[in-house]
LOGUVO-421999 format. One record per residue (C-alpha): x, y, z; residue number from 1; residue in three letters. Coordinates in nm, 2 decimals, always signed. Each point is the difference from the previous one (the first is absolute). Layout:
<rs>
[[X; Y; Z]; NUM; ALA];
...
</rs>
This chain:
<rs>
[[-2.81; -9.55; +0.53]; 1; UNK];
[[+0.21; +0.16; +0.28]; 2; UNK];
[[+0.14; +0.41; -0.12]; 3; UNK];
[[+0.31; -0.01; +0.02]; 4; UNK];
[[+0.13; +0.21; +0.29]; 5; UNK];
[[+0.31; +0.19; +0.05]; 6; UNK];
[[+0.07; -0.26; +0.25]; 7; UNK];
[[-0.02; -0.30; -0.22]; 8; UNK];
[[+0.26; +0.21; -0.24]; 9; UNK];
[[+0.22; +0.08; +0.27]; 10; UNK];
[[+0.04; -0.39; +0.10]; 11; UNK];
[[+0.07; -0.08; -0.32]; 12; UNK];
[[+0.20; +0.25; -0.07]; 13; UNK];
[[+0.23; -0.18; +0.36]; 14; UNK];
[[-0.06; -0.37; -0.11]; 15; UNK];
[[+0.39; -0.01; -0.08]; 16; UNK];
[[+0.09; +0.16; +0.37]; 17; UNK];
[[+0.22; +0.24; -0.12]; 18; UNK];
[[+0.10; +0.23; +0.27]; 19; UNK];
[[-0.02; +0.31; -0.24]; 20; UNK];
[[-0.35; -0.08; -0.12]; 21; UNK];
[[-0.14; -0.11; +0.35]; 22; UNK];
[[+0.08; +0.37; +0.13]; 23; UNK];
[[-0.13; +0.14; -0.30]; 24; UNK];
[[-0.35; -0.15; +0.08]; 25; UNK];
[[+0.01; +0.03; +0.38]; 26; UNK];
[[+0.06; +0.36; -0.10]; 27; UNK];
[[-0.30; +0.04; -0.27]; 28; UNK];
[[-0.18; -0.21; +0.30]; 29; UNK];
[[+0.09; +0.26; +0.28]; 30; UNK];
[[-0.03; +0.31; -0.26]; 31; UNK];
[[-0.39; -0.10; -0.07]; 32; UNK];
[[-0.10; -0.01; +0.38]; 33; UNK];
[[+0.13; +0.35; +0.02]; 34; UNK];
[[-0.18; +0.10; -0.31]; 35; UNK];
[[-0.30; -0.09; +0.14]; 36; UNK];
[[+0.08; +0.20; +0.30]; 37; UNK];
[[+0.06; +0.29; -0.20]; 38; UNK];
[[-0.32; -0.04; -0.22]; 39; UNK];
[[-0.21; -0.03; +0.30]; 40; UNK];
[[+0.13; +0.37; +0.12]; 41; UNK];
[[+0.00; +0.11; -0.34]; 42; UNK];
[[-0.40; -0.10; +0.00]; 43; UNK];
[[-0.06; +0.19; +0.34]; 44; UNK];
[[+0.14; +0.29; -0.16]; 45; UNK];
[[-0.05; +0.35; +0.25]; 46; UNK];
[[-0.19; -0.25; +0.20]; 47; UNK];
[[+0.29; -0.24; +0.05]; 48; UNK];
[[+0.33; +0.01; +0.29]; 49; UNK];
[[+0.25; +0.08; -0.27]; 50; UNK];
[[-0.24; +0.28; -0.14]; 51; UNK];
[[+0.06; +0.17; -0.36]; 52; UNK];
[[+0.13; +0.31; +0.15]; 53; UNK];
[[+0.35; +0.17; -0.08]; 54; UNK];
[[+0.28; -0.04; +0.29]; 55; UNK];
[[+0.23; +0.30; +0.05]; 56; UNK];
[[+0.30; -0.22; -0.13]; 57; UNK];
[[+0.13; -0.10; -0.34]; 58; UNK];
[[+0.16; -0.29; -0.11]; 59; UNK];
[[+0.38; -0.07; -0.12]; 60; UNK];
[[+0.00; +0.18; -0.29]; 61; UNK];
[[-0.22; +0.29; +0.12]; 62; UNK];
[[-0.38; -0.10; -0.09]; 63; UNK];
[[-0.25; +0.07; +0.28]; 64; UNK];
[[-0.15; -0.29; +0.14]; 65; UNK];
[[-0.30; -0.15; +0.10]; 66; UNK];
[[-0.12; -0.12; +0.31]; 67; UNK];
[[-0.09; -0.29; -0.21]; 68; UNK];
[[+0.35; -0.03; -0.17]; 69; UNK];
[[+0.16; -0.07; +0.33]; 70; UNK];
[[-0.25; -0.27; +0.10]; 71; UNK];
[[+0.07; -0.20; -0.31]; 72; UNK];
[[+0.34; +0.03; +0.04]; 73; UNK];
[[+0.00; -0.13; +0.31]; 74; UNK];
[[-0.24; -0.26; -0.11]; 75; UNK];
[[+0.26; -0.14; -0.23]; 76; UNK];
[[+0.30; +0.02; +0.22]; 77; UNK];
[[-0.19; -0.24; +0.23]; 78; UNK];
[[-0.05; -0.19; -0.29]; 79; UNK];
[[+0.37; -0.01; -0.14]; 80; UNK];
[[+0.11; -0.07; +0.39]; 81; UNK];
[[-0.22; -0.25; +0.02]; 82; UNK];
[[+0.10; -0.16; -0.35]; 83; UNK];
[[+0.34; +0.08; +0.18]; 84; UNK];
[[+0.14; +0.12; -0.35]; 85; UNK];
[[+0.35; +0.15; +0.04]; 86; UNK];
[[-0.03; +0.37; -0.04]; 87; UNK];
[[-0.31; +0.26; -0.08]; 88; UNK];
[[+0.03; +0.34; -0.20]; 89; UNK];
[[-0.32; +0.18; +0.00]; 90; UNK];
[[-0.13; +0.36; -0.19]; 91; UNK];
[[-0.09; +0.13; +0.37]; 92; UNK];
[[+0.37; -0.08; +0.16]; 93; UNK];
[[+0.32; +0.16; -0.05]; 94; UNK];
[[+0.24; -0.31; -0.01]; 95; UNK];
[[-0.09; -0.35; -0.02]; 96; UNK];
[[-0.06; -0.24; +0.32]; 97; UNK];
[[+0.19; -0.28; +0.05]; 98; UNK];
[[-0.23; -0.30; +0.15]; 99; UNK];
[[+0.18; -0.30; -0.08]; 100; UNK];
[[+0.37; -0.07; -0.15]; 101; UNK];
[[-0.01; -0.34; -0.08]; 102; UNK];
[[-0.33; +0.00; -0.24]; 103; UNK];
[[+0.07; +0.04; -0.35]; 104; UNK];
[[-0.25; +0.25; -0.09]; 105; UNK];
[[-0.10; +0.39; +0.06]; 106; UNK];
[[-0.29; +0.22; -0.08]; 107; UNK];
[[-0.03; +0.31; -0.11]; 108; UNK];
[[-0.34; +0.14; +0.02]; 109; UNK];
[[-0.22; +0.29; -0.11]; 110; UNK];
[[-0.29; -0.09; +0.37]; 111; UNK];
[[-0.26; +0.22; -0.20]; 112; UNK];
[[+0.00; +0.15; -0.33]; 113; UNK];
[[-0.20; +0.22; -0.14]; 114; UNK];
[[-0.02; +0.18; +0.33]; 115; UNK];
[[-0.14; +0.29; -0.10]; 116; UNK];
[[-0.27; -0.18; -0.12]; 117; UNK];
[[-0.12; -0.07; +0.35]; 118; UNK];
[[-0.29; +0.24; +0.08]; 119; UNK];
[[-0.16; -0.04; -0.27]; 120; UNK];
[[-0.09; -0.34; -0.04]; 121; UNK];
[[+0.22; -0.11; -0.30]; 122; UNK];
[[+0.21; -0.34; -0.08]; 123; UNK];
[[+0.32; +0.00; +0.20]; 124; UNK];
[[+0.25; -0.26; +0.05]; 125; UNK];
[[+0.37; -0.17; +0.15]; 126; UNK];
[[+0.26; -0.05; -0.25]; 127; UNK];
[[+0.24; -0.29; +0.10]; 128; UNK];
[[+0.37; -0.11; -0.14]; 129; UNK];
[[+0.15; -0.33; +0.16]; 130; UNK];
[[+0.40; +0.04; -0.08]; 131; UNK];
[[+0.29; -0.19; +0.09]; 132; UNK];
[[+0.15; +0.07; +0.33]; 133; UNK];
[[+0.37; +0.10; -0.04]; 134; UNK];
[[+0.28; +0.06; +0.28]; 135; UNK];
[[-0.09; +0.39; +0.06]; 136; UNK];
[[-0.31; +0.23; -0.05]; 137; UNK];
[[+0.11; +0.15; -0.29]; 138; UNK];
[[+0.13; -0.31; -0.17]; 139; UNK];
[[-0.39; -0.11; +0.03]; 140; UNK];
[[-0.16; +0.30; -0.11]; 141; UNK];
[[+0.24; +0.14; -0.32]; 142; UNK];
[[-0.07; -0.37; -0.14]; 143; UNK];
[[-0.23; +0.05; -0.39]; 144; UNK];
[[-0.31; -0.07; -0.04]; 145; UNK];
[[+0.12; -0.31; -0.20]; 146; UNK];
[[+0.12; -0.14; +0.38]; 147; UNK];
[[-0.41; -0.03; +0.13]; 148; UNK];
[[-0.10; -0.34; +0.13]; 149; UNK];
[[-0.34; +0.10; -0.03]; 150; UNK];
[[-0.23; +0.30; +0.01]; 151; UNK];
[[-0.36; +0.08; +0.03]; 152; UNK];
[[-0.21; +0.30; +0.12]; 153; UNK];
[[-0.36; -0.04; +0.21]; 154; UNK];
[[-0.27; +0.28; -0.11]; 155; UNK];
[[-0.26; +0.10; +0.23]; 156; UNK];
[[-0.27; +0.06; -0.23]; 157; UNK];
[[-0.38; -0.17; -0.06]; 158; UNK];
[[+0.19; -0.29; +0.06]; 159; UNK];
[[+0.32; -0.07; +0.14]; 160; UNK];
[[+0.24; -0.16; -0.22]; 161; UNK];
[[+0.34; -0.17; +0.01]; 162; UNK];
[[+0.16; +0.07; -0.34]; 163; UNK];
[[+0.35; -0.25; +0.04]; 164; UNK];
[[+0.29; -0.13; -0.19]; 165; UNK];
[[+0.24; -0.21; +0.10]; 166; UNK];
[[+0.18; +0.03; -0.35]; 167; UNK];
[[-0.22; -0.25; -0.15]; 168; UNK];
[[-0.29; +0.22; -0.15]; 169; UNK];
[[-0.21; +0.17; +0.19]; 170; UNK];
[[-0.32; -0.03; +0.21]; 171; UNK];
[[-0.28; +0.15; +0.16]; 172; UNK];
[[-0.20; -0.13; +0.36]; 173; UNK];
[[-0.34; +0.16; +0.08]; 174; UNK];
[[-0.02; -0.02; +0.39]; 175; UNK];
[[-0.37; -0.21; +0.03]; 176; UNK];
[[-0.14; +0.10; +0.31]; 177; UNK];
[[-0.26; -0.34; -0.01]; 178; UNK];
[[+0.33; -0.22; -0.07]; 179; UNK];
[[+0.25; +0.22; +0.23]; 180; UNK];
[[+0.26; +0.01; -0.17]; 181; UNK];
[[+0.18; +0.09; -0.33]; 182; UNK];
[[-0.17; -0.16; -0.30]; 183; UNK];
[[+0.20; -0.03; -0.35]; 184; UNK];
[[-0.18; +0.25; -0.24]; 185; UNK];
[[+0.23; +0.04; -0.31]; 186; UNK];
[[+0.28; -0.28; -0.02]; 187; UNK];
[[+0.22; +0.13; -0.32]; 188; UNK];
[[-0.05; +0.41; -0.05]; 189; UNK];
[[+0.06; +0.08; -0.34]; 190; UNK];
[[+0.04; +0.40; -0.09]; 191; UNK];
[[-0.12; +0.05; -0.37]; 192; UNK];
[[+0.28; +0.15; -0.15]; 193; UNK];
[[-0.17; +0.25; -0.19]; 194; UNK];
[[-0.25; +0.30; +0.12]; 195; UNK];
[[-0.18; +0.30; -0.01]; 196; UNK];
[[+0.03; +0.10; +0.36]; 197; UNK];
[[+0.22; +0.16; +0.17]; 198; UNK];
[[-0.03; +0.16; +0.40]; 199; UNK];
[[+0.23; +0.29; +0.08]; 200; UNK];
[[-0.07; +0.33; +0.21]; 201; UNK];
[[-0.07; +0.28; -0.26]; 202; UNK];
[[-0.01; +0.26; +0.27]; 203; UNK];
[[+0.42; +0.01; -0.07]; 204; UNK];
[[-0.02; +0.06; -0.35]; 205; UNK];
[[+0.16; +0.30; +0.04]; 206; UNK];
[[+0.30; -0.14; +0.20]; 207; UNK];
[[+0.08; -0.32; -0.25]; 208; UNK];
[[+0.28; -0.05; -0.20]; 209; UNK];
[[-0.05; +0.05; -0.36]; 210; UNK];
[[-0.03; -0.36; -0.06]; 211; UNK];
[[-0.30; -0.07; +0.24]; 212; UNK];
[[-0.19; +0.26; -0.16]; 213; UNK];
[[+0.11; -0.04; -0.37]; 214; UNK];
[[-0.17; -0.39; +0.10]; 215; UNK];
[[-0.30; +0.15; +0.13]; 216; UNK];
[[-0.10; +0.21; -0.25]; 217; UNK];
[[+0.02; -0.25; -0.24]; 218; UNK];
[[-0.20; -0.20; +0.24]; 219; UNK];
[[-0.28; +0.31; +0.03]; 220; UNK];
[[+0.00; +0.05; -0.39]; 221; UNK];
[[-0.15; -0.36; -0.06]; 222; UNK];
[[-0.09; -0.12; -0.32]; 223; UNK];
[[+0.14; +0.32; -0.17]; 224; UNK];
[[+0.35; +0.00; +0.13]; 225; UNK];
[[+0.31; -0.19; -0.02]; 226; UNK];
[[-0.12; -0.31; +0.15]; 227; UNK];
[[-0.33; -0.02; -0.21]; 228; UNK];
[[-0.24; -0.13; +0.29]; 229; UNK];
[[-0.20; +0.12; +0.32]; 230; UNK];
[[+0.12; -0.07; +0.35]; 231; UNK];
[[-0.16; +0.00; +0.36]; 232; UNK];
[[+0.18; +0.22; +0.29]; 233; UNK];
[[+0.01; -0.18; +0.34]; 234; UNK];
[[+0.14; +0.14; +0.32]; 235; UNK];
[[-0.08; -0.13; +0.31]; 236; UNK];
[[+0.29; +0.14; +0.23]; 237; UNK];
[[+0.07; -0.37; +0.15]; 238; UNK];
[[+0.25; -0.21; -0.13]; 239; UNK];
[[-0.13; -0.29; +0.13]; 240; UNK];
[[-0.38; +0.06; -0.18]; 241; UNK];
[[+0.16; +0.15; -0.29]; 242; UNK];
[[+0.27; -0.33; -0.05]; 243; UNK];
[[-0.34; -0.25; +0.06]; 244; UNK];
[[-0.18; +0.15; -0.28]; 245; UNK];
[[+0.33; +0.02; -0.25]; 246; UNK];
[[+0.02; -0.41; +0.14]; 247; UNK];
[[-0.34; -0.09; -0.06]; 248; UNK];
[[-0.10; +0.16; -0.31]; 249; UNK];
[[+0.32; +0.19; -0.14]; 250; UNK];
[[+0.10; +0.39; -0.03]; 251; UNK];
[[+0.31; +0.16; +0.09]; 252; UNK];
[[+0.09; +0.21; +0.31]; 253; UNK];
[[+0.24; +0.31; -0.03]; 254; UNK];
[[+0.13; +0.18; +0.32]; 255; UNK];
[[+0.29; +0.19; -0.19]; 256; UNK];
[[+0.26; +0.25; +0.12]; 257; UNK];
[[-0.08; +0.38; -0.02]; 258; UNK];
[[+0.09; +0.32; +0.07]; 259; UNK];
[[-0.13; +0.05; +0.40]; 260; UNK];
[[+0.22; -0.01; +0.27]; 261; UNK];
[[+0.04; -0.32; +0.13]; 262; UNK];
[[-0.13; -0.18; -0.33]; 263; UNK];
[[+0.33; +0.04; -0.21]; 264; UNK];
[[+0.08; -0.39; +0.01]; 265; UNK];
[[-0.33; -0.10; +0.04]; 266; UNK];
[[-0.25; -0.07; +0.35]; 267; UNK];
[[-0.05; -0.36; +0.01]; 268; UNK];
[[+0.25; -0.23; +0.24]; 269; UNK];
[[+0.23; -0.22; -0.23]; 270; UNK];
[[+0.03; -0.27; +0.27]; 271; UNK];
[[-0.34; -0.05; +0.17]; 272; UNK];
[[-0.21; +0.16; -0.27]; 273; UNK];
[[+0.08; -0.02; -0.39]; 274; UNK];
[[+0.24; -0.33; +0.08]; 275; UNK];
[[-0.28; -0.23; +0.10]; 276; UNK];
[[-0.25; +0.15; -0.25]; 277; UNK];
[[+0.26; -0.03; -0.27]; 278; UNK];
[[+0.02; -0.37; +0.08]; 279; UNK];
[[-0.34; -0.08; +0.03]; 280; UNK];
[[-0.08; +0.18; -0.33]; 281; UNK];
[[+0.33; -0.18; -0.19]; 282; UNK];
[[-0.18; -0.36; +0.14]; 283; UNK];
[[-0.31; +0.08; -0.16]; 284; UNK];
[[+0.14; +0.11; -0.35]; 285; UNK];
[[-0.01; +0.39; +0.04]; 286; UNK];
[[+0.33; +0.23; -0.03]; 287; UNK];
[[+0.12; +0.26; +0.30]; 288; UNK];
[[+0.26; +0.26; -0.07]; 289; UNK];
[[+0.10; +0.38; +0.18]; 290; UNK];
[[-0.05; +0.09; -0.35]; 291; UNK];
[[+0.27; -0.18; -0.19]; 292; UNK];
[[+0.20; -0.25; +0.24]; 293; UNK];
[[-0.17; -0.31; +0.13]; 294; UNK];
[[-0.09; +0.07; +0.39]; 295; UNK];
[[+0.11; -0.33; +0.10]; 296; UNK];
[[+0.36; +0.06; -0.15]; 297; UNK];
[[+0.01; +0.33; +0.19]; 298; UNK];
[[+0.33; -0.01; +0.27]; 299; UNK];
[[-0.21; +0.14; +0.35]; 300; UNK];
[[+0.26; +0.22; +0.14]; 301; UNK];
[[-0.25; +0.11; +0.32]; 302; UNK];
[[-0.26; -0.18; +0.16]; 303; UNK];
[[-0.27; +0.29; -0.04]; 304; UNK];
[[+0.16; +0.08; -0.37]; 305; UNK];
[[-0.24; +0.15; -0.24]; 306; UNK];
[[-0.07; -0.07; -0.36]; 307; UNK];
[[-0.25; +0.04; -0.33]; 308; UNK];
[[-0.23; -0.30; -0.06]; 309; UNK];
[[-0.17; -0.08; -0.30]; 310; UNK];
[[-0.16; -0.34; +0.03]; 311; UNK];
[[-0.27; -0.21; -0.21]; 312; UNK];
[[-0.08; -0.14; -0.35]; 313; UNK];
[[+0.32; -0.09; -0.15]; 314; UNK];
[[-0.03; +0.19; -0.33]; 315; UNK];
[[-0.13; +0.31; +0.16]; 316; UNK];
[[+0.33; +0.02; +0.27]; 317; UNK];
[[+0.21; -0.07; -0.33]; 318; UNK];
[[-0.15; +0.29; -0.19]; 319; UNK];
[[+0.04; +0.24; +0.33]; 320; UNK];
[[+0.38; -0.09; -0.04]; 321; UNK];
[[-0.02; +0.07; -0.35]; 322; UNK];
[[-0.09; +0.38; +0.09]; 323; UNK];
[[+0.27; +0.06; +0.17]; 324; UNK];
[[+0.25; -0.11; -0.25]; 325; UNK];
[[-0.16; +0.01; -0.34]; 326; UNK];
[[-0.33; +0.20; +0.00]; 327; UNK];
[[+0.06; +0.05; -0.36]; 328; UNK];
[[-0.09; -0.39; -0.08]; 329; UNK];
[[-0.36; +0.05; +0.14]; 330; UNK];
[[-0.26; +0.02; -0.26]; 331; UNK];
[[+0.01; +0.30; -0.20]; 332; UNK];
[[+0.08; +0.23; +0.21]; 333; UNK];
[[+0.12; +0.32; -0.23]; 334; UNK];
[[-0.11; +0.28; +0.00]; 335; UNK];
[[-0.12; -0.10; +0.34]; 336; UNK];
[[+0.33; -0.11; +0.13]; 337; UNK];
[[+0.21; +0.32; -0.13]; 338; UNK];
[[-0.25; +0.26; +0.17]; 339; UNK];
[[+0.03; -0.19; +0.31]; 340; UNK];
[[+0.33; +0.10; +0.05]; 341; UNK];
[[+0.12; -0.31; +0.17]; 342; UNK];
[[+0.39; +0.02; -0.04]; 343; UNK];
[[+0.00; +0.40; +0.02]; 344; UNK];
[[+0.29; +0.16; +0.09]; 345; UNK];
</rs>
């Protein structure tokens, strides 16, 4: 029997010649040539032309940046021009780039997350929202999450994966070297809705709202708290690795707000970050919120716009919520809940 290949899906996906969906695939098509590109740096490492190093630059919204950031940025605006998509916003540019005003489509792009993962040999990835192209930049880019045409990330890990929806589940293609190309590995991703693991950096305990660490003490406490069993702590500092494992086997992710500077409404990118995750995470079953509100309903009102995300198994994200407007409900939470202190004046 022949795998199916991300090709086979992709002319199928076109059989009906619809404009819309035949630049959908020739971008997918153009973005996984550039992945491979990047991947092949990414593999070189120090060794490689666009080397792991720090540039003395930063990126629109202030990040420093990586000598390897840059290269796949520039990987995928080849790509985009070549897929000749109408416009491209991208984590390492100020303003979006117009390329072509008479496609119906734009990206908005994260080239490389997880960048300061880099040196030291850990899963990184591109995060990828295909929206509808409207009459002016901001028109595109203030559109919800609800607006996606499709969405996928790449992560550069053991393997390198395509994880993709097109709003009709979602997938995952494991690049076959042997075959050359992008070979179907999961064809419906189903998030379990329940768990007992969660992945969130602990090192900010002391900077989290109440309601993140009212959650994750009850988490710590196991068996003998309010939520009367034992969980597994995760944290990876990639979105892209972290989001895999949540798709594959379940969890929940939690990047909250807190108390630094700079973190008050949250650090990951609503547009080109938690947008496409949220979508690829509602296709498979799972739940992502900045807390309470559904990301996807979330009105952008700036292209590099911050937010919360807390993403995952579907009861989990639901019981987040639930801490930050009725703790109270959780399990038997007094006298726990009063020494706490969470509503103190």
């Amino acid at each position: 029997m022949q795998p199916a290949t991300l090709e086979a899906y992709l002319n199928t996906y076109t059989s009906h010649s619809d404009p819309v969906r035949v630049q959908i695939a020739a971008t997918i098509r153009a973005f996984a040539e550039a992945a491979l590109l990047v991947r092949k740096s990414i593999n070189e490492g120090a060794l490689g032309v666009a080397f792991a190093g720090e540039r003395n630059s930063a990126n629109a919204d202030g990040d420093s940046q990586k000598e390897l950031d840059i290269y796949a940025d520039s990987c995928f605006i080849e790509a985009a021009r070549k897929a000749r998509v109408g416009r491209y916003a991208s984590e390492e540019l100020p303003n979006p780039v117009d390329i072509d005003p008479t496609s119906p489509l734009a990206i908005a792009i994260d080239p490389l997350d997880g960048s300061s993962n880099i040196d030291t040999n850990v899963s990184i990835g591109t995060i990828f929202s295909i929206l509808p192209n409207k009459e002016t930049q901001k028109e595109t880019f203030s559109q919800r999450g609800t607006a996606q045409l499709a969405a996928g990330f790449f992560i550069y890990g053991p393997q390198l994966a395509l994880v993709l929806t097109k709003l009709n589940g979602t997938r995952v293609y494991v690049f076959s070297s042997r075959l050359g190309a992008f070979v179907e590995a999961y064809n419906s991703l189903s998030i379990p809705q329940n768990t007992t693991e969660f992945a969130i950096n602990t090192s900010n305990y002391r900077h989290w709202d109440d309601e993140i660490r009212l959650y994750f003490d009850d988490c710590i406490t196991g068996t003998e708290g309010p939520r009367q069993k034992d969980f597994n702590m995760r944290w990876i500092a990639s979105l892209v690795a972290d989001a895999y494992r949540i798709l594959i086997r379940g969890g929940v992710f939690l990047y909250p707000r807190d108390g630094r500077k700079g973190y008050s409404s949250g650090r990951l990118r609503l547009v080109y970050e938690a947008n496409p995750i949220a979508l690829l995470v509602e296709q498979a079953g799972g739940l992502a919120t900045n807390g309470t509100a559904r990301i996807l309903d979330i009105q952008p009102e700036d292209l590099h716009q911050r937010t919360p995300l807390v993403f995952g198994s579907s009861k989990e994200v639901t019981k987040i919520a639930r801490y930050h407007t009725d703790p109270s409900s959780i399990g038997n939470r007094h006298p726990l809940f009063g020494n706490r202190g969470l509503f103190r004046a």
